[in-house]
C-alpha positions in Angstrom: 0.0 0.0 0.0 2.7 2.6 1.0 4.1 1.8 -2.8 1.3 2.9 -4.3 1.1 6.1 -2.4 4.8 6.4 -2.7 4.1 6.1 -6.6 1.1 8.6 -6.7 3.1 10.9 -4.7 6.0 11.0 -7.1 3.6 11.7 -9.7 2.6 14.4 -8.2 5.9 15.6 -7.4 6.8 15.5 -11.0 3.9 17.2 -12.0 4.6 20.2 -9.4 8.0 19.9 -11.0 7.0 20.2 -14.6 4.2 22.7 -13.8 7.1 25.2 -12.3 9.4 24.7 -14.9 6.9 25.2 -17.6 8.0 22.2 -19.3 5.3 21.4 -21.4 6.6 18.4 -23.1 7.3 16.4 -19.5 3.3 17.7 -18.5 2.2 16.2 -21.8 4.3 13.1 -21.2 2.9 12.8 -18.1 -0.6 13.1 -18.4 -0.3 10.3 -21.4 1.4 8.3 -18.6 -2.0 9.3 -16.4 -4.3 7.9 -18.6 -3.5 4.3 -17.5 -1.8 4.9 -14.3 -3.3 8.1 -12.2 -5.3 8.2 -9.5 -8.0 10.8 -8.7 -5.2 12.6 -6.0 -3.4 13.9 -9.5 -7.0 15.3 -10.8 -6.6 18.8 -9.0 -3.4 19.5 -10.0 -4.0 18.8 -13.8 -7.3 20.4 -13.7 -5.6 23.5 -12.3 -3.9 23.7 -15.8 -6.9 25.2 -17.2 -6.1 28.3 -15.4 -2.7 28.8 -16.5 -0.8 30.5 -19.7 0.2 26.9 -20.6 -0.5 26.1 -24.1 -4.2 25.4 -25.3 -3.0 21.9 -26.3 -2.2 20.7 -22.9 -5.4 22.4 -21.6 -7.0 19.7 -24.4 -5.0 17.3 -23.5 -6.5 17.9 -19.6 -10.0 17.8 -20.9 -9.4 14.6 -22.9 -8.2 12.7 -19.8 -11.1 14.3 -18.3 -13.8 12.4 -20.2 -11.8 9.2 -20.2 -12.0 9.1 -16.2 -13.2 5.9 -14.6 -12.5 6.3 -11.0 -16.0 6.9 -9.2 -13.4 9.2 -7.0 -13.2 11.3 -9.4 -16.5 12.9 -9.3 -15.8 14.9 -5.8 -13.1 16.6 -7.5 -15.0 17.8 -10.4 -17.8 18.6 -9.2 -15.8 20.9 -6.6 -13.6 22.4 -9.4 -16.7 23.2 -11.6 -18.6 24.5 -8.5 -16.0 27.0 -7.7 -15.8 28.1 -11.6 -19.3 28.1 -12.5 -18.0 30.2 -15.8 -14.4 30.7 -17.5 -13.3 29.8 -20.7 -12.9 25.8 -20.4 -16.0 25.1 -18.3 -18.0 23.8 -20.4 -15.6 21.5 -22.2 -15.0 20.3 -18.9 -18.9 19.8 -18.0 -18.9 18.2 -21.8 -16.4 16.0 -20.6 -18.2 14.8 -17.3 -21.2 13.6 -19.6 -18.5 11.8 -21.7 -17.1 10.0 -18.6 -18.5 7.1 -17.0 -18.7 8.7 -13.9 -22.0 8.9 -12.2 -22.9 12.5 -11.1 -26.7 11.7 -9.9 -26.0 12.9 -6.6 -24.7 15.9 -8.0 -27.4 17.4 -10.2 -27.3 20.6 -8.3 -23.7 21.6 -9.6 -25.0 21.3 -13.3 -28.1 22.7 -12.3 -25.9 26.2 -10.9 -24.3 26.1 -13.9 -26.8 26.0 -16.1 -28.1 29.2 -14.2 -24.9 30.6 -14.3 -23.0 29.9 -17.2 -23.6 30.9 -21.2 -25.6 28.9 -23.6 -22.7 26.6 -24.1 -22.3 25.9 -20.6 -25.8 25.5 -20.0 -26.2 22.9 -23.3 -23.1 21.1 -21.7 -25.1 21.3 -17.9 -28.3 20.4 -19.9 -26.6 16.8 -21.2 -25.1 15.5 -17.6 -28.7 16.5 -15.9 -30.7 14.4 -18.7 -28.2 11.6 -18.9 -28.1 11.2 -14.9 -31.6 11.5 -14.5 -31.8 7.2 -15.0 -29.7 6.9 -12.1 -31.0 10.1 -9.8 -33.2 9.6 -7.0 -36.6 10.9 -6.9 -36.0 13.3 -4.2 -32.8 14.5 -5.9 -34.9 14.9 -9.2 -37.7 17.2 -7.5 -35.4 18.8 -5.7 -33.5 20.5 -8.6 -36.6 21.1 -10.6 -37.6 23.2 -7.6 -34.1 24.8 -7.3 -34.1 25.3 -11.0 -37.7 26.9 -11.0 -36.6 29.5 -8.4 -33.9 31.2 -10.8 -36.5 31.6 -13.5 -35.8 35.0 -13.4 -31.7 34.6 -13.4 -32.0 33.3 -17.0 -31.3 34.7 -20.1 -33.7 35.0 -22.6 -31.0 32.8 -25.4 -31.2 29.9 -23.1 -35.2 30.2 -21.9 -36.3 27.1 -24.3 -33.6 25.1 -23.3 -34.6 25.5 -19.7 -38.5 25.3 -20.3 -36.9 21.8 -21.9 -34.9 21.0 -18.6 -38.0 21.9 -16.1 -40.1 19.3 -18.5 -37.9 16.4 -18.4 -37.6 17.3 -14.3 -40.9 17.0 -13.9 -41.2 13.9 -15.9 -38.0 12.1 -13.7 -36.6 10.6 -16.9 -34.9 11.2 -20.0 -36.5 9.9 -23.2 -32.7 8.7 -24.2 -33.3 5.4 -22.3 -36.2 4.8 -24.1 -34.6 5.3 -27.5 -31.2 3.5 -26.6 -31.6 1.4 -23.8 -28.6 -0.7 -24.2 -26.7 2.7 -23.2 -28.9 2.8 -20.5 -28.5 -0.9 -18.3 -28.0 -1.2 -15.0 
């Protein structure tokens, strides 16, 4: 066990290490090397990319990994990252990215609800996609509870994304998405 921590934590140390000497090609190199061997710990550090001057293709890179994640641990981190940036200029690539994943993000509907509030149109599509294709595996308190939440800030939103929201409150109130209807080999248990 202390191996694997030892490991985890040298990943992070080179990381750290790569991140202060803006060596780009060691962070790319690295999170290659993170797509079969990382562990949610390294998340924050590479998500905290997106806030940088590094180059646009390691921000990809970042958001790539991002919807490849399979570690159910990696949900607390995301959620908290995109809850403390409900806008900026790679949140809704990222929120794109959680719908990707495999993750599960039913107990979590709020987050995408605030940023569908909050964010532009793009962010709000993005927000729009992880609420509908969670709804399956959301619990019927969770469901009615964000339809309420999400009623409330009628007033917060913008005109552009008003039939988009009108969409979300209907498929709230119905406590399903149509998608596993239409594919529901995408949608077993």
């Amino acid at each position: 066990m202390n191996d694997k921590k030892d490991q985890e934590k040298k990943v992070i140390v080179g990381i750290q290490h790569a991140l202060n000497a803006h060596d780009y090609k060691s962070i790319h190199t690295k999170i290659e090397e993170l797509k079969t061997t990382g562990k949610p710990g390294i998340l924050p550090y590479l998500l905290d990319l997106l806030n940088t001057d590094c180059p646009e293709t390691i921000k990809q890179d970042v958001l790539l990994l991002t919807g490849d994640l399979k570690d159910q641990g990696c949900v607390q981190i995301l959620v908290d990252y995109i809850r403390n940036r409900k806008v900026g200029g790679h949140i809704s690539q990222l929120i794109a990215a959680c719908w990707q994943s495999s993750l599960d993000f039913s107990d979590e509907l709020e987050t995408f609800a605030e940023s569908f509030v909050a964010g532009n149109y793009q962010t709000a599509l993005e927000s729009f996609t992880v609420i509908e294709e969670m709804l399956w595996r959301a619990k019927l308190e969770t469901i009615s509870s964000n339809r309420l939440f999400l009623a409330g800030r009628v007033s917060e939103i913008d005109p552009e994304k008003m039939a988009l929201f009108n969409e979300l409150l209907k498929i709230l109130g119905e406590g399903k998405t149509a998608n596993s209807e239409d594919y529901p080999d995408l949608y077993l248990n």
